[in-house]
NUMI-186873 format. One record per residue (C-alpha): residue in three letters; y, z, x; residue number from 1. Coordinates in nm, 3 decimals, m for minus. Example, Ala and Ser with C-alpha at 12.3 -4.5 7.8 and 13.67 -1.06 7.14 Angstrom:
<rs>
<r code="ALA" north="m0.450" up="0.780" east="1.230" pos="1"/>
<r code="SER" north="m0.106" up="0.714" east="1.367" pos="2"/>
</rs>
This chain:
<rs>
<r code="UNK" north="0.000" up="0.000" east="0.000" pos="1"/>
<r code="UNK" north="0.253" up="0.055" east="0.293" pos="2"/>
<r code="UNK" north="0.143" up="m0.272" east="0.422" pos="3"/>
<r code="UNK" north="0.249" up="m0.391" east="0.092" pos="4"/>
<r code="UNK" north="0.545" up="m0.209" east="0.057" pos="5"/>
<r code="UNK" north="0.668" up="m0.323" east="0.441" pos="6"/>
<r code="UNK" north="0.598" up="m0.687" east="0.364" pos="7"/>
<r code="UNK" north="0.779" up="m0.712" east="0.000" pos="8"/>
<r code="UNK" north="1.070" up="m0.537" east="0.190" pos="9"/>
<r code="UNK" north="1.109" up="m0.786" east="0.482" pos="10"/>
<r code="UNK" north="1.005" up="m1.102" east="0.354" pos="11"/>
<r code="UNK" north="0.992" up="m1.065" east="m0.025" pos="12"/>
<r code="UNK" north="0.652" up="m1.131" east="m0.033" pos="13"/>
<r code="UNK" north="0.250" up="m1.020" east="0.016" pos="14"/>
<r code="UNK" north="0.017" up="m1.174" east="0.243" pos="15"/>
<r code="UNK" north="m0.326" up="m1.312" east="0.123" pos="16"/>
<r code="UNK" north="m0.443" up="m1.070" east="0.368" pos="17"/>
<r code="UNK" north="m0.279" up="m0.762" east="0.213" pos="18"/>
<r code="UNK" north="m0.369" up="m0.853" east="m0.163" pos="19"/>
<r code="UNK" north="m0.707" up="m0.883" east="m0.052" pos="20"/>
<r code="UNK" north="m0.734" up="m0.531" east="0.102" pos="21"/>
<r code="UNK" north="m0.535" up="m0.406" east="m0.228" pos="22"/>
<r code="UNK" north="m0.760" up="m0.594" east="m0.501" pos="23"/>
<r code="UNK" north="m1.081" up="m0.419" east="m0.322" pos="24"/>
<r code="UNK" north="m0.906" up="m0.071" east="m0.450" pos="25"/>
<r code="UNK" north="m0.686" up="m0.236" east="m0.766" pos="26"/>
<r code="UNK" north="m0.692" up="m0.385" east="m1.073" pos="27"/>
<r code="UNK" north="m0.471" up="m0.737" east="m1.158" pos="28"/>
<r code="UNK" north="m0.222" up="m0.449" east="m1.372" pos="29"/>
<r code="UNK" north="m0.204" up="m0.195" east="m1.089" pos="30"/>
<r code="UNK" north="m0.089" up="m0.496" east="m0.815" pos="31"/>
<r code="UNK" north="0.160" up="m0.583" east="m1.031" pos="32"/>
<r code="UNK" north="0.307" up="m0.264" east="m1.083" pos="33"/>
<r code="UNK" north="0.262" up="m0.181" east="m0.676" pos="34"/>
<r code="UNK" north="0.473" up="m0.516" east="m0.650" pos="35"/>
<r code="UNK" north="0.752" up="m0.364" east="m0.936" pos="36"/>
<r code="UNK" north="0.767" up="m0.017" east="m0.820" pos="37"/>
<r code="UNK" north="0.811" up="m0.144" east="m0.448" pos="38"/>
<r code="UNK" north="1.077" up="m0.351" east="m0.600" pos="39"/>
<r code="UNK" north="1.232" up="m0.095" east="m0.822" pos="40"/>
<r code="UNK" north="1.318" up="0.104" east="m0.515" pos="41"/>
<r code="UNK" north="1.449" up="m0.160" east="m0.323" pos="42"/>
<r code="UNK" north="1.716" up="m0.243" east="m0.605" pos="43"/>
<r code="UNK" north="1.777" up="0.114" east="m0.655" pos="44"/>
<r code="UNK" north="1.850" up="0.146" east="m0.225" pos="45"/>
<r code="UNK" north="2.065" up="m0.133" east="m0.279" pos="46"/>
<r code="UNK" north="2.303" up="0.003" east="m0.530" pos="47"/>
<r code="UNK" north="2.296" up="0.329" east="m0.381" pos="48"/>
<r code="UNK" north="2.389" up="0.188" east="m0.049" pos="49"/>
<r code="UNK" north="2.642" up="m0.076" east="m0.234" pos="50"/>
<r code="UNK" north="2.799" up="0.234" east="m0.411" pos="51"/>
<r code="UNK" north="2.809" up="0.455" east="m0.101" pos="52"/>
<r code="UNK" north="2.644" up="0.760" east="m0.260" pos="53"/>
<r code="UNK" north="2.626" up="0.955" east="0.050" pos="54"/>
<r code="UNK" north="2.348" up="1.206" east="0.101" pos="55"/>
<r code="UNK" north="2.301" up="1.569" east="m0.040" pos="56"/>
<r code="UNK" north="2.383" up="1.826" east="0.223" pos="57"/>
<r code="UNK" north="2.075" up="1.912" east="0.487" pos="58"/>
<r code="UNK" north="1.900" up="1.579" east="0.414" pos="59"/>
<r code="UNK" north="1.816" up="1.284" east="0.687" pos="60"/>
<r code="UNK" north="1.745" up="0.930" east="0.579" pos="61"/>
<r code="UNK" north="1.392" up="0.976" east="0.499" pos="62"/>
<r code="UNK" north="1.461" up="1.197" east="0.213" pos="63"/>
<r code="UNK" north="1.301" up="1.522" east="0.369" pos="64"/>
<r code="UNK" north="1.493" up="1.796" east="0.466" pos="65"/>
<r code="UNK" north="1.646" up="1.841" east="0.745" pos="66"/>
<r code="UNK" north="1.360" up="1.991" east="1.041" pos="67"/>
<r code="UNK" north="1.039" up="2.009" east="0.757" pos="68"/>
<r code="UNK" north="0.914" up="1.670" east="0.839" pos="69"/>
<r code="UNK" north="0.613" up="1.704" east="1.076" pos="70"/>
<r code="UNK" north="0.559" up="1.368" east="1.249" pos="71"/>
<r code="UNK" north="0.218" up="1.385" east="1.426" pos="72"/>
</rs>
């Protein structure tokens, strides 16, 4: 699904590849809504980035707070 989400992102599309490892795990209705949520964020980064919301206090750009993310 990352692989998924990654490729949508930078080239606004999936590889036959990446569907393939996704329909061994999905249905035809859950690829299409991995392929709308992924796109649902993206339009909802792009108006908050268009708008400028800045954000909340003790926050990085991942969304986790400040010093709790563990990246091993």
């Amino acid at each position: 699904m990352i692989r998924a989400a990654d490729e949508l992102n930078r080239d606004a599309t999936v590889s036959d590849a990446t569907w393939a490892g996704l329909a061994e795990h999905f249905d035809e209705a859950d690829l299409i809504e991995i392929v709308m949520l992924v796109g649902q964020y993206h339009m909802v980064a792009f108006f908050l980035n268009a708008t400028g919301v800045e954000l909340e206090p003790g926050f990085d750009g991942t969304g986790f707070a400040e010093g709790a993310r563990d990246d091993r």
